[in-house]
N, C-alpha and C positions, 0 to 999 in steps of 0.2 A: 504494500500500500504506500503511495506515496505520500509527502511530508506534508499535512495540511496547513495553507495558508492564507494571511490575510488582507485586505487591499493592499498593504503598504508590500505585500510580498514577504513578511517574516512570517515565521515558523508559527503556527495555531497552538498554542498550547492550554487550551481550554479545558480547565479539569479539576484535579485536583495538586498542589505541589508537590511534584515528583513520582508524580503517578501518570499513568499515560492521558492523551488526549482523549475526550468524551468522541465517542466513534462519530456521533452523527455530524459532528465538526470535523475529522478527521475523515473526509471520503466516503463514508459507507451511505449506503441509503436508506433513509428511515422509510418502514413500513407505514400504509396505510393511515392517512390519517384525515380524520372527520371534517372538512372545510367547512361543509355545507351549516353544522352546528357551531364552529368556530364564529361561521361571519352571523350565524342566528343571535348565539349569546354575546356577540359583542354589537349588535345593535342594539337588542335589548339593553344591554347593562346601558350605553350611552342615552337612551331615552328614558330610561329609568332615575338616571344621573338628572338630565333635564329636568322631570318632573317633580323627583324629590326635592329638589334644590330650590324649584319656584314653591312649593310648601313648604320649605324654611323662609323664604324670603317674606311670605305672608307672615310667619308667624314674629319674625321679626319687626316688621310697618305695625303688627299688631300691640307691642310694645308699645309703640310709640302714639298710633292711632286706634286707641283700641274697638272703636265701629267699626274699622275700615272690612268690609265687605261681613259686615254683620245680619244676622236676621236669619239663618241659614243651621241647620244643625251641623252640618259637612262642613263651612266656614271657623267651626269655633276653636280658639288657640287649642285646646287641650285634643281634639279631632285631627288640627293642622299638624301639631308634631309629631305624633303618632306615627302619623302617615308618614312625613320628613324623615322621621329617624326608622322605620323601618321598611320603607322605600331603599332609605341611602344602603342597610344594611342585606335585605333580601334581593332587591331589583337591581342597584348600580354594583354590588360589593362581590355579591352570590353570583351574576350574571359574566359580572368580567374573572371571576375564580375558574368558571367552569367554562370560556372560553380560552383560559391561557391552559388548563388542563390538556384539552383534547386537542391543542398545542402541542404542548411539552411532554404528556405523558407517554405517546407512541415513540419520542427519541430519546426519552430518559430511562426507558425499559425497554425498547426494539421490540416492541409489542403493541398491536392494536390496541384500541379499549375495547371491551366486553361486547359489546352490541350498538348498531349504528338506532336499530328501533327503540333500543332502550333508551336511546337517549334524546331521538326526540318525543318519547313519553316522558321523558324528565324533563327535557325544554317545557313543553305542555303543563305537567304538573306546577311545575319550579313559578311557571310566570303568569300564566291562569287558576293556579288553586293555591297558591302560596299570596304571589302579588299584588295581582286584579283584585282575586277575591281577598282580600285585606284590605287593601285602598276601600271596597265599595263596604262593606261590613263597619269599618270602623266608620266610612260617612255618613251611613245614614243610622250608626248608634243604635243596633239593637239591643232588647232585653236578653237577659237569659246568661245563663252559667258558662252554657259552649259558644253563643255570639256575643257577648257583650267586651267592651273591649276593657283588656287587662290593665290593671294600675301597677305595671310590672315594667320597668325603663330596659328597654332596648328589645323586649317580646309583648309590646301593647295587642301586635291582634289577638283576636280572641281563641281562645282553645280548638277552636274547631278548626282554623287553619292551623292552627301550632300540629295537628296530628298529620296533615299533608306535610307540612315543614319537617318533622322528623320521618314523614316516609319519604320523601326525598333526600332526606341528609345519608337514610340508609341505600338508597337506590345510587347516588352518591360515590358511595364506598365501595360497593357492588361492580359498578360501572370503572372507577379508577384506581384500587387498590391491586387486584390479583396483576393486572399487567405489570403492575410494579415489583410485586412481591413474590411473586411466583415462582422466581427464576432467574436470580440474578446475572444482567448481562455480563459481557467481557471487561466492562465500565467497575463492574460491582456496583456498590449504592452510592451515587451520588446524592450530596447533602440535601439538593431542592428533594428529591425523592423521600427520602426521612421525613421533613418540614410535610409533603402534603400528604402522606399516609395519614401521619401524628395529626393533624387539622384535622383529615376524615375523619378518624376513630373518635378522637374526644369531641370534635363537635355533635356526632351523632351520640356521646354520652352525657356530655353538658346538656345539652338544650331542653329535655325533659325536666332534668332537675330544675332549672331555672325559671321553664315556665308553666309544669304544672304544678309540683312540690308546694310552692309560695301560696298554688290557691287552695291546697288542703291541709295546709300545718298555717295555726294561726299564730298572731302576734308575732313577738320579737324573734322567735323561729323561721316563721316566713321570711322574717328581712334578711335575714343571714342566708338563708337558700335565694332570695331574690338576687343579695350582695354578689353573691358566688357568679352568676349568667352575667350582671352588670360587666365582669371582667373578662370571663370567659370568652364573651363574644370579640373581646380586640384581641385576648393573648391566647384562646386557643383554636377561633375563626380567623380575624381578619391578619396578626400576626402570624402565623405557618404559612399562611398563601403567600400573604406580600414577602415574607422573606424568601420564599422558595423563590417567588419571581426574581429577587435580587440574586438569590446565588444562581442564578440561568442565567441574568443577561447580562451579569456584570464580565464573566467571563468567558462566553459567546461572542461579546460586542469589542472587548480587549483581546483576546488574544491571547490574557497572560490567565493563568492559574489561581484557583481560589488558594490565600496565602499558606493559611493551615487547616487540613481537616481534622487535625485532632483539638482545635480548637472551635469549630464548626459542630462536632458531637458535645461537648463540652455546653458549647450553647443551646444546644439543641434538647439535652437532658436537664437541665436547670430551669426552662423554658414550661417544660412541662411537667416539671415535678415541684415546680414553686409558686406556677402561676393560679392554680385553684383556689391558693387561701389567700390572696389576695386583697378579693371582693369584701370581704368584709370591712374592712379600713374603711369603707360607704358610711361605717353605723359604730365610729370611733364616740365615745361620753354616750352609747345607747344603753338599755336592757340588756343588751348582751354580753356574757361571760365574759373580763377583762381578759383572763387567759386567750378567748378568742380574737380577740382584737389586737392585741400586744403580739397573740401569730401571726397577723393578717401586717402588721406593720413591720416584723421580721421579715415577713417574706416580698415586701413590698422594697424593700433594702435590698433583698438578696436579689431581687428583678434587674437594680439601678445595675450591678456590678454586671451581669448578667450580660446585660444591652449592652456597655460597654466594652464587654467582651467582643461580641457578636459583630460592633460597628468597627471596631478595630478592625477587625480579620474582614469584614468586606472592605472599606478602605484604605486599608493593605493590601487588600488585590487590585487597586488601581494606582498605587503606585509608579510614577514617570508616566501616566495618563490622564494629566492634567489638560493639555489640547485638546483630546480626545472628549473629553467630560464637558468641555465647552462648548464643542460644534457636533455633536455627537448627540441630540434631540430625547429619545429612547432614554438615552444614556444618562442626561442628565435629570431629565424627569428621576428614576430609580435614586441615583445619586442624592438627590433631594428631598426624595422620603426618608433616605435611609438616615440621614442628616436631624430629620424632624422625630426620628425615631428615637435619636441619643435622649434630645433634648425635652421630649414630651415625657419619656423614660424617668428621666434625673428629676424631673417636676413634679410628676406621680412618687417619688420617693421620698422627694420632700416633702409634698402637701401630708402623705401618709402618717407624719409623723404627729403628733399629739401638740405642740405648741404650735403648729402652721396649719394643722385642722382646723384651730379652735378659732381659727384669723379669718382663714379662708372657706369653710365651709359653707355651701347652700348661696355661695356671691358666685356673681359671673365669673370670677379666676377660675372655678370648674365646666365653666359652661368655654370657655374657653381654650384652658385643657381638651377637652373632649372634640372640639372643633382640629383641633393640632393631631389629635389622635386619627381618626378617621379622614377627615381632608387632608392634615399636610404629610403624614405615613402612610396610612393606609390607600389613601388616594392618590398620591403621587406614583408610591409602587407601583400601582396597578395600573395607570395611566402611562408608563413607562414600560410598564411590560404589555400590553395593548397597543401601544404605537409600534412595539419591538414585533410582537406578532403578525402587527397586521402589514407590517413594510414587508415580511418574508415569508407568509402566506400567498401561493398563490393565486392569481384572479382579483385579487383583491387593489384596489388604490392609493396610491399616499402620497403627501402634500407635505411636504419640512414644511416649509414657509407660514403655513397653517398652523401645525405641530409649534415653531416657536412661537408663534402670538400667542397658541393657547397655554403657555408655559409659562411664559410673562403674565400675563394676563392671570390665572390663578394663585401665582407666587405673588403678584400685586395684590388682591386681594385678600387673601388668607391671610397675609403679612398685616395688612390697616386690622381685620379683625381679631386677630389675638394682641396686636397690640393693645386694642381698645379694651377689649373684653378683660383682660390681665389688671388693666389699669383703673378700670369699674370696679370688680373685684375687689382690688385692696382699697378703694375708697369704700365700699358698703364694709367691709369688714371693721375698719376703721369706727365710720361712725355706729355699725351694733354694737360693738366693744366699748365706744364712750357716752352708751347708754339715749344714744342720740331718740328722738323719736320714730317708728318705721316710714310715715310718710317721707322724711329727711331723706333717707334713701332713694326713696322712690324720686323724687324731684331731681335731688342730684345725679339720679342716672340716666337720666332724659337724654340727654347730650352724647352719652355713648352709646345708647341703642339705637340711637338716628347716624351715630357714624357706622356704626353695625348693619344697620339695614340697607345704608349707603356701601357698604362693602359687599353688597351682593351683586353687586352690577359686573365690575370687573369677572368676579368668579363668574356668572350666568353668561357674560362672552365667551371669556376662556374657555367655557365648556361647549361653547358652541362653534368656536374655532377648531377646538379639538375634533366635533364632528367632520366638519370643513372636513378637514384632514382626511380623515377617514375616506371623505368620499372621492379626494383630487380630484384632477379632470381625466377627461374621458383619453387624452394620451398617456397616462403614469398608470399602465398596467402592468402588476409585479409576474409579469413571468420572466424570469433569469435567463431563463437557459433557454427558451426562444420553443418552447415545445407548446403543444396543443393546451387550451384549456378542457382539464376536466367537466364530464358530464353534472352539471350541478348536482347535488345530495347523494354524489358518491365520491367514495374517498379514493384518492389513486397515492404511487408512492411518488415522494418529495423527495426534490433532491437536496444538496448540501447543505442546506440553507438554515441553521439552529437560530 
């Protein structure tokens, strides 16, 4: 086999340090793989992005203006978020996970996925009985145990979708696991492989607990099983995906080697054996067991080192790939999650801690946080591995030009919004701690929730540039190597192209 390599003509060493090159960089040609669901879930997931985003953006003006589009049960703030945040988490997060999958999984194992039907019964499932049917349920507020919707942060719909939601988590596992696991290739286990196994399994074991447990164990019981899903859904959902995507394209897109895999398992077992107790740092001075809490804040420490760990070792694989990380679109999107990953990390470790709780709790510094978390990590990841897929899928369109406004353009905004929000925050913490009165707050934070609400314009371009993108024009068709396009909604093999 010959020496795999990269524009500039140097040697491909995409892999792990001192281990050989990942095969499907390396010449060989990856099997079979799903396009037709690729370009499904990543329209999805970007109109999903769209829609969630304009219900945050209401719910935001609704701060400020709180009529504004009043009168309406589906308009009302507690309705609007709902949807927002688990819109952003089932339709933009889930949608772009399980398009960068059926990606990466047939060249990270040299094995198909499981079934092409199965998976658009899971498309089907995933975005009409998970997504649709949640938007339209939580709008129009029904009664009842199994539709009504949950007072449970981050699994608001109601139980009866939550049952489709974990039979897709399991359908999931089914669909992307054995190809990985089955049979390790010539590769062995590369670390994205570990990252999205471990997401499968424990999210299909988190998310019961989180979102039924809470509605039949009551009181200060419930909160701590609630506490538990609050976290799970970023460090054992949306964290293993976005990381996997980063140890894919970081060195796919360079050329050089991820720096250490013995520190990659390192991260990867800490990750998942520290991040469950977490959640409860939510319900620090609660009803709950001190010992409980004082674990939760331990291991909310041992996260900090943790991520620091993790961000070392992919930062250390770009290494003398500073140019590249500039004009390199894909590349720097990932680059800039991984960035917002340190720093959202280091914050959660300190808010965790009992004298910065007691400042910052229930003030925008957390709503802000959370904004960091999911937009500027979670969302950059994935928006980086999204652009990275869809340039080397073929049939598919793309547009840099597009690509960098919507880069700019969301680093511009997320950027005004955590500033503000951080900085609201410590003003309401301030005046509850000097016994201020609560309208005080309120008045005083006028001013940043209209810069807030204003910070949603940039992001709603961005995101709509980044479609652009997606679609190019009708000359920027990704076929390489100058061959036929496949028959749409069948999978043919791919060449070089990770």
């Amino acid at each position: 086999m010959s020496e795999p390599r990269d524009v500039a003509g140097a040697t491909h060493q995409a892999g792990h340090e001192g281990g050989p090159a990942l095969s499907f960089v390396a010449g060989a040609p990856v099997v079979s793989v799903e396009t037709g669901l690729i370009r499904a879930h990543a329209f999805a997931a970007l109109a999903c992005l769209m829609i969630a985003a304009l219900f945050g953006t209401v719910v935001a003006i609704k701060l400020v203006q709180p009529d504004f589009l009043s009168g309406q049960v589906w308009t009302t703030w507690g309705s609007m978020r709902a949807n927002h945040t688990q819109g952003i988490l089932f339709g933009w997060l889930g949608n772009a996970f399980m398009a960068f999958l059926y990606f990466a999984v047939p060249r990270l194992g040299n094995r198909a996925v499981m079934s092409r039907r199965l998976g658009w019964v899971l498309f089907v499932l995933w975005n009409g009985g998970v997504v649709l049917l949640g938007w339209v349920v939580v709008s129009i507020n029904l009664p009842g145990f199994l539709w009504a919707i949950k007072p449970l942060e981050w699994t608001e719909f109601p139980l009866a979708v939550n049952f489709v939601t974990e039979l897709c988590l399991l359908l999931m596992a089914l669909q992307f696991i054995p190809p990985l696991a089955r049979k390790p290739n010539t590769d062995g286990m590369y670390v994205s492989s570990w990252y999205i196994i471990g997401g499968l399994v424990f999210t299909a074991l988190a998310f019961p607990v989180g979102s039924l447990v809470p509605q039949l164990v009551p009181g200060a019981m419930g909160a701590a099983f609630s506490g538990l899903w609050i976290h799970d859904v970023v460090g054992l959902f949306a964290t293993p995906f976005a990381l996997a995507m980063a140890f894919y394209v970081f060195p796919v897109r360079t050329g050089q080697p991820i720096y250490s895999h013995f520190l990659s398992m390192i991260g990867f077992w800490l990750l998942f054996f520290s991040y469950p107790l977490n959640g409860t740092h939510h319900y620090v001075y609660s009803s709950i067991p001190m010992d409980t809490q004082r674990a939760a804040i331990a291991a909310s420490i041992i996260m900090g080192f943790d991520v620091m760990l993790v961000v070392f070792n992919l930062l250390m694989s770009l290494r003398g790939q500073a140019a590249r990380v500039r004009h390199d679109v894909p590349l720097r999107f990932v680059w800039t999650g991984v960035v917002f990953y340190l720093v959202v990390s280091l914050q959660g470790s300190l808010q965790a801690i009992m004298p910065m709780q007691r400042y910052v709790h229930f003030t925008d510094w957390v709503i802000g946080h959370s904004h960091l978390a999911m937009l500027g990590f979670a969302s950059f990841v994935t928006l980086g591995g999204i652009a990275h897929l869809w340039e080397r899928t073929r049939g598919c369109r793309y547009h840099p030009g597009y690509m960098n406004l919507a880069y700019w353009l969301i680093l511009g905004g997320l950027t005004i919004m955590f500033v503000d929000l951080t900085a609201a925050g410590l003003l309401q913490g301030k005046l509850w701690n000097s016994g201020a009165a609560w309208m005080e707050s309120v008045r005083a934070s006028q001013a940043y929730w209209l810069v807030r609400a204003a910070s949603a314009v940039p992001i709603l371009l961005g995101f709509a540039a980044f479609i652009a993108g997606m679609l190019g024009n009708p000359g920027q068709r990704r076929d390489r190597v100058g061959q036929p396009m496949p028959v749409a909604g069948t999978p043919a093999p791919q060449a070089n192209h990770g």
